[in-house]
KOLDO-362558 format. One line per 4 residues: number of its first residue (from 0); their letters; for each residue x, y, z of N, C-alpha, C. Coordinates in pm, whole numbers, plus 50000, padded with zeros to 5 digits. Layout:
BEGIN
NUM> a> X Y Z X Y Z X Y Z; ...
end
This chain:
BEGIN
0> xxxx> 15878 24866 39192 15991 24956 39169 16111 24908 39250; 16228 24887 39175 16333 24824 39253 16420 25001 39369; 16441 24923 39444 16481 24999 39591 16727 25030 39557; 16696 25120 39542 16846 25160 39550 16919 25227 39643
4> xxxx> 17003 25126 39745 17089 25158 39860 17136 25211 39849; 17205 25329 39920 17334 25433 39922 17398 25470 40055; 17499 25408 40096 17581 25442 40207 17670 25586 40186; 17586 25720 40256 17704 25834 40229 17784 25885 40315
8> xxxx> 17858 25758 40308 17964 25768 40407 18093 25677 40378; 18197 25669 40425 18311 25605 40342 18408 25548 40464; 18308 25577 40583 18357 25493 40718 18323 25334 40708; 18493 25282 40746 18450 25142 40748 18367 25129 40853
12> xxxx> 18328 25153 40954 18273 25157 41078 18110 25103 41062; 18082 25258 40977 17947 25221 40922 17924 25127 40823; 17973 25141 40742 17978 25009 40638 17937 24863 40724; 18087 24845 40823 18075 24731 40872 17949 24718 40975
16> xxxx> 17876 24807 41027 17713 24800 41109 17625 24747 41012; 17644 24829 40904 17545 24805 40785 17504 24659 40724; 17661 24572 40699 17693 24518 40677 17610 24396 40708; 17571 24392 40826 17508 24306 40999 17373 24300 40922
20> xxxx> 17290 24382 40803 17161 24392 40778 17164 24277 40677; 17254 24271 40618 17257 24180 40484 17168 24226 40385; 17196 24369 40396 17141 24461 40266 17260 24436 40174; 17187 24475 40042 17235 24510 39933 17275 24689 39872
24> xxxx> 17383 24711 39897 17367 24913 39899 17534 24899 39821; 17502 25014 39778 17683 25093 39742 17689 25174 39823; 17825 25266 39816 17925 25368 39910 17939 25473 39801; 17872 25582 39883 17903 25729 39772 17920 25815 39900
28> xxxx> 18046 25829 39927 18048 25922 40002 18024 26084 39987; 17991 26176 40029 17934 26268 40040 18024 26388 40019; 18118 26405 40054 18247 26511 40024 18197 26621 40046; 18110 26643 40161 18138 26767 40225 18198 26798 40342
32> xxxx> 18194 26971 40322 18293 27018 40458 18234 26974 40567; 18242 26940 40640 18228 26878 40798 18236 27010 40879; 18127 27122 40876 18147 27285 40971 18032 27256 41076; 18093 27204 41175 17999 27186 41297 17960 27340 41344
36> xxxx> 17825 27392 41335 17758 27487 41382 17819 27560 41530; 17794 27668 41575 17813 27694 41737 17701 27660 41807; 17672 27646 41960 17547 27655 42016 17501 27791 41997; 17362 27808 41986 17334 27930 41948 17217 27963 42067
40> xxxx> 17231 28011 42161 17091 28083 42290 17070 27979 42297; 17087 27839 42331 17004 27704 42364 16934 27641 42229; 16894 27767 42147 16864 27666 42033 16919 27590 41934; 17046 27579 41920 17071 27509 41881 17142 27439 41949
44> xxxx> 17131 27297 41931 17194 27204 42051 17219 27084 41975; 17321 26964 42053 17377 26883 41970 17295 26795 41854; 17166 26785 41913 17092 26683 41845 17080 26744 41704; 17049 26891 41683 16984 26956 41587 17116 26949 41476
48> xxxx> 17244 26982 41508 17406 26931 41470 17405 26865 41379; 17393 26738 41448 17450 26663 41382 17332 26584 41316; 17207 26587 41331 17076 26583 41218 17060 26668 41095; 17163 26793 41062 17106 26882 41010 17294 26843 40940
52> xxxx> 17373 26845 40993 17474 26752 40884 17437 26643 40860; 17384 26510 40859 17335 26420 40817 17263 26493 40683; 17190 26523 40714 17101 26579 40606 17123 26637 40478; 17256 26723 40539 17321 26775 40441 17414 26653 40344
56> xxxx> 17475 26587 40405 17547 26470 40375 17452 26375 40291; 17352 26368 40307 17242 26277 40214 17162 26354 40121; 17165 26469 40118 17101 26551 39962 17197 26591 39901; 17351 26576 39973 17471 26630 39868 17467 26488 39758
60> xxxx> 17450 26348 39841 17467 26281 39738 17347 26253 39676; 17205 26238 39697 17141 26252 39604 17099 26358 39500; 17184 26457 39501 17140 26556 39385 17207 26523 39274; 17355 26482 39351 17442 26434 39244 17419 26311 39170
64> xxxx> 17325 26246 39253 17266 26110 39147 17103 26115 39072; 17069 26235 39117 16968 26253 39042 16955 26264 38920; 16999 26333 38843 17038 26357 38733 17053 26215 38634; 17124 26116 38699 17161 25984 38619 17071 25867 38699
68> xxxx> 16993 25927 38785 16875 25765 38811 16758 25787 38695; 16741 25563 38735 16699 25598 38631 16493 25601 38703; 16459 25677 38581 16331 25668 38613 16205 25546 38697; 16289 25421 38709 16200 25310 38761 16275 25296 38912
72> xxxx> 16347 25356 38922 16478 25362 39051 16420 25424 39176; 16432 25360 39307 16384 25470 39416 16566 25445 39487; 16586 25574 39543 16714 25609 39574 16655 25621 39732; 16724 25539 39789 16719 25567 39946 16890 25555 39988
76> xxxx> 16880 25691 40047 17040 25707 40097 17023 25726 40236; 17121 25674 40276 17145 25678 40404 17326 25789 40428; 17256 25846 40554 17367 25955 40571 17424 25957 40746; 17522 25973 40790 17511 26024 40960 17623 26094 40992
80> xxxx> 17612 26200 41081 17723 26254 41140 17715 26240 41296; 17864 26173 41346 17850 26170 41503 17953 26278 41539; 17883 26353 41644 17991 26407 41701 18001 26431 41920; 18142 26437 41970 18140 26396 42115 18113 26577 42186
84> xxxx> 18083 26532 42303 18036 26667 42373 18039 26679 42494; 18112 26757 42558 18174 26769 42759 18151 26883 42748; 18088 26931 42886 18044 27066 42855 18041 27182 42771; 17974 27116 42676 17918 27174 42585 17996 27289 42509
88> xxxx> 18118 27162 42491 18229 27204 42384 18192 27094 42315; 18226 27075 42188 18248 26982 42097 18351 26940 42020; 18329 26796 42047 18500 26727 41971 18473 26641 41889; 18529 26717 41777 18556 26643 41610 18686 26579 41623
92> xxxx> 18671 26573 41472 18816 26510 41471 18871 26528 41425; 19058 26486 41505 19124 26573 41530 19216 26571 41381; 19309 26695 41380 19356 26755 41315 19512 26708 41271; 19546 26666 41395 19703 26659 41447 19696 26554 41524
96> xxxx> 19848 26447 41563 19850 26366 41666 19879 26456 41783; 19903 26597 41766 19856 26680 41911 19770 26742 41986; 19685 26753 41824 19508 26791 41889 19479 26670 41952; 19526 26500 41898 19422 26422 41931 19465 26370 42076
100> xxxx> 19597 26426 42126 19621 26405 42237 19525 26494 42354; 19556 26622 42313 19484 26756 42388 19318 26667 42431; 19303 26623 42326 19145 26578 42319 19123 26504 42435; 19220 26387 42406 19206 26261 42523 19250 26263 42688
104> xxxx> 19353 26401 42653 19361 26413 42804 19292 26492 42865; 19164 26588 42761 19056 26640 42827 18982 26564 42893; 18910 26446 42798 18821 26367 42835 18875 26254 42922; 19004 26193 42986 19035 26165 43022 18963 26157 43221
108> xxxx> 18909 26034 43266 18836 26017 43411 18678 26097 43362; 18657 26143 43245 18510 26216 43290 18435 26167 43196; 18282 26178 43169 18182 26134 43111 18181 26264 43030; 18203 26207 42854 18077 26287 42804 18008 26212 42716
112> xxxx> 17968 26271 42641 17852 26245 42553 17864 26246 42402; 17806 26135 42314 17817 26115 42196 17681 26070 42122; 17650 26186 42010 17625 26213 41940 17586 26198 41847; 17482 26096 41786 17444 26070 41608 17367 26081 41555
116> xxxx> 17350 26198 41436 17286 26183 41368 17213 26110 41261; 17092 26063 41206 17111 25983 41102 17006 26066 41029; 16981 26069 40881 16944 26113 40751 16896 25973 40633; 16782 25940 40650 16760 25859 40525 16637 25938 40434
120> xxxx> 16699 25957 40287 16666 26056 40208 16625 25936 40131; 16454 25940 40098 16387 25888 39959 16390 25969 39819; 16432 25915 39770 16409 25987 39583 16308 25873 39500; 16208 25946 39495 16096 25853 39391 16108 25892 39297
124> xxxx> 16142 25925 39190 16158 25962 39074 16001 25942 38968; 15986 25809 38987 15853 25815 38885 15721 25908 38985; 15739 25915 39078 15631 26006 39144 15658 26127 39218; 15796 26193 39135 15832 26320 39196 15822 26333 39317
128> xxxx> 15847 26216 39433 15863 26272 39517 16015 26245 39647; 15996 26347 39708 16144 26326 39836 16088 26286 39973; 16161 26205 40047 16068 26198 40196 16236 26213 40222; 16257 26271 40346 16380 26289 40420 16353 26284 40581
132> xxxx> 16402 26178 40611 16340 26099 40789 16488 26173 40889; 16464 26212 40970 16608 26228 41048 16547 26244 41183; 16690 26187 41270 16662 26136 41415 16795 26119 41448; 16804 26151 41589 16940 26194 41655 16944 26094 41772
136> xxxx> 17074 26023 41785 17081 25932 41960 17201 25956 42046; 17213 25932 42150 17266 26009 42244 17301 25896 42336; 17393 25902 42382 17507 25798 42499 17594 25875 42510; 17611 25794 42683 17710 25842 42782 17830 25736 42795
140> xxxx> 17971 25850 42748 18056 25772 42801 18123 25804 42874; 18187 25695 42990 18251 25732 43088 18418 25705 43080; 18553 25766 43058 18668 25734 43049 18741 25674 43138; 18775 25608 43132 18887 25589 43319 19000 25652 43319
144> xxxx> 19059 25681 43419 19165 25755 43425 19285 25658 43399; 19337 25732 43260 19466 25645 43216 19524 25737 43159; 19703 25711 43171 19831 25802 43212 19863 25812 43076; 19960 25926 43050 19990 26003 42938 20075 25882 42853
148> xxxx> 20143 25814 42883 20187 25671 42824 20124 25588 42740; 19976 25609 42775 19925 25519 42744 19818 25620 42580; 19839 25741 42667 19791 25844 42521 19845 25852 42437; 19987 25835 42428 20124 25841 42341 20095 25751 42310
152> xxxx> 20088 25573 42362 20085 25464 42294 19931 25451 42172; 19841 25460 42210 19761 25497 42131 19730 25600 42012; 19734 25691 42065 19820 25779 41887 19904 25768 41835; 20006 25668 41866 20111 25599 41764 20010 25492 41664
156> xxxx> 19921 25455 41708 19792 25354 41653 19743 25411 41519; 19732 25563 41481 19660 25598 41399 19509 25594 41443; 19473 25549 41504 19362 25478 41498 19262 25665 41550; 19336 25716 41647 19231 25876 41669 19230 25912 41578
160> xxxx> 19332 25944 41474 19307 26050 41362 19182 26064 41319; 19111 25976 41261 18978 25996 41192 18811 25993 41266; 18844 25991 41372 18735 25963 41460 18736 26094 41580; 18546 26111 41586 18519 26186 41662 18559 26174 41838
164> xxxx> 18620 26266 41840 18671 26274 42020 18801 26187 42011; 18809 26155 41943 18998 26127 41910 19015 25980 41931; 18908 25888 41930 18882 25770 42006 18802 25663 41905; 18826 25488 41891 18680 25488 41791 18694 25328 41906
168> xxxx> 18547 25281 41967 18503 25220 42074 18530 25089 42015; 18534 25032 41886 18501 24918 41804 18659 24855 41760; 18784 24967 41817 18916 24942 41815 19002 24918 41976; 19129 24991 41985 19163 24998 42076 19126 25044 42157
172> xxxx> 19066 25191 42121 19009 25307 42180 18939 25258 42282; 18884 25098 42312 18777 25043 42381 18852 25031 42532; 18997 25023 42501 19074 25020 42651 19058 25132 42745; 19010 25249 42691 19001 25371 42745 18888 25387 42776
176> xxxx> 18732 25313 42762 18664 25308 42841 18598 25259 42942; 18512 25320 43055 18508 25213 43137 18368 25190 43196; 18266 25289 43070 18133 25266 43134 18057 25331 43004; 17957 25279 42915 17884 25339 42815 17695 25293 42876
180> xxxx> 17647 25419 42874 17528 25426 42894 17427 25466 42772; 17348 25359 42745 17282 25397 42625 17326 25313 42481; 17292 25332 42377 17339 25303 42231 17481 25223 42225; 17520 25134 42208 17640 25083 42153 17659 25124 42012
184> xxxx> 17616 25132 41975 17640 25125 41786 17650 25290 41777; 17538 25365 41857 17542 25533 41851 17739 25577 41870; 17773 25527 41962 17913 25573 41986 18001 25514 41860; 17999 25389 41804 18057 25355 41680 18006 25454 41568
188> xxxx> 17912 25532 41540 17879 25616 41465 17778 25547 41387; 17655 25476 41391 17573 25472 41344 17467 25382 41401; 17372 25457 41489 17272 25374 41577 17185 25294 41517; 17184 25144 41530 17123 25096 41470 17003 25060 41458
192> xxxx> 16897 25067 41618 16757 25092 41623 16711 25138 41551; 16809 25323 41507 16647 25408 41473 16708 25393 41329; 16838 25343 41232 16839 25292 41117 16723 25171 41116; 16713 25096 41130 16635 24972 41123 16462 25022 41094
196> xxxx> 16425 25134 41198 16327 25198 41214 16278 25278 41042; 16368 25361 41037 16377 25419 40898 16410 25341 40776; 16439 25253 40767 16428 25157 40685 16274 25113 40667; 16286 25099 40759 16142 25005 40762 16032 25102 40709
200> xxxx> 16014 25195 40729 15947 25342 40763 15927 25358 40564; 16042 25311 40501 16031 25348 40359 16041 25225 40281; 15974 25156 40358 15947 25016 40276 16066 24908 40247; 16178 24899 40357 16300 24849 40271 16231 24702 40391
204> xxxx> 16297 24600 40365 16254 24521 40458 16377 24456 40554; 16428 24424 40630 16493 24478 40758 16530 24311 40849; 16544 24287 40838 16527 24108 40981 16431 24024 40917; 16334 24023 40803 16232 23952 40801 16144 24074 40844
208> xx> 16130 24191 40890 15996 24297 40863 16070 24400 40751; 15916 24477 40687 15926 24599 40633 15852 24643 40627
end
């Protein structure tokens, strides 16, 4: 049964991680609302977030391709949502080049934390069945303290608008940090261990394993 890629996501970011596998996949992005949950009594907490948007993000687009796969087709989509976290507020992304300032001069000298979910959704079609894998990774970043000049010069960049915590590590944004603990690829928005893992997990084959 031939294996059908799906990137649901429309970040070059991820694309370009993906890219590094020398898979074969298309881009269907997902077009949903992005409503990050509240913490709720401790139970709900970042990991559960942004695993449970992933998720959502990868059955929005396989329902919509269900319908038109074809019966010899296995649909494996891949989905992720990252999002940043300082005491246990959370920062999307931003709205305005004044939210994305507000943002950076929060996080500005302090460590927080970032966020990713990932979602790889199987569709077997000839054997009715769904497997849906999800797993969350977590890194620390540390900011250095840099002056409002340099926040202005960077949101003239464009480059915060679309990225979680107003920042993306794989651009400029990289001048503004000065210590990442954990995941490199998790803070670019798509960890690539536990992708590689889930791949593998549904038979795709990966480096030379599957």
């Amino acid at each position: 049964m031939s294996k059908r890629i799906i990137l649901a996501s429309q970040s070059p970011r991820r694309k370009q991680l993906l890219d590094q596998l020398g898979l074969n996949y298309d881009v269907i992005p997902s077009n949903i609302e992005e409503i990050v949950p509240p913490f709720i009594n401790g139970h709900t907490g970042p990991s559960q977030i942004v695993t449970e948007l992933a998720r959502q993000k990868a059955f929005a687009v396989g329902e919509r391709l269900q319908k038109n796969n074809k019966a010899n087709e296995e649909l494996i989509i891949i989905a992720a949502d990252t999002i940043v976290i300082m005491n246990k507020k959370v920062y999307g992304k931003p709205n305005s080049p004044s939210e994305a300032k507000t943002i950076l001069q929060e996080l500005c000298g302090k460590i927080h934390q970032v966020y990713t979910g990932v979602a790889l959704l199987s569709f077997d079609l000839a054997k009715s069945s769904i497997q849906c894998l999800t797993e969350a990774e977590n890194s620390l970043v540390s900011f250095r303290n840099y002056s409002e000049a340099e926040i202005n010069a960077y949101i003239t960049t464009g480059e915060p608008m679309d990225k979680a915590g107003a920042y993306a590590l794989q651009g400029a944004g990289a001048c503004l940090v000065a210590k990442i603990e954990g995941c490199y690829t998790n803070v670019i928005g798509l960890p690539m261990p536990i992708l590689v893992k889930m791949l593998r997990a549904v038979g795709v084959e990966v480096l030379g394993e599957g």
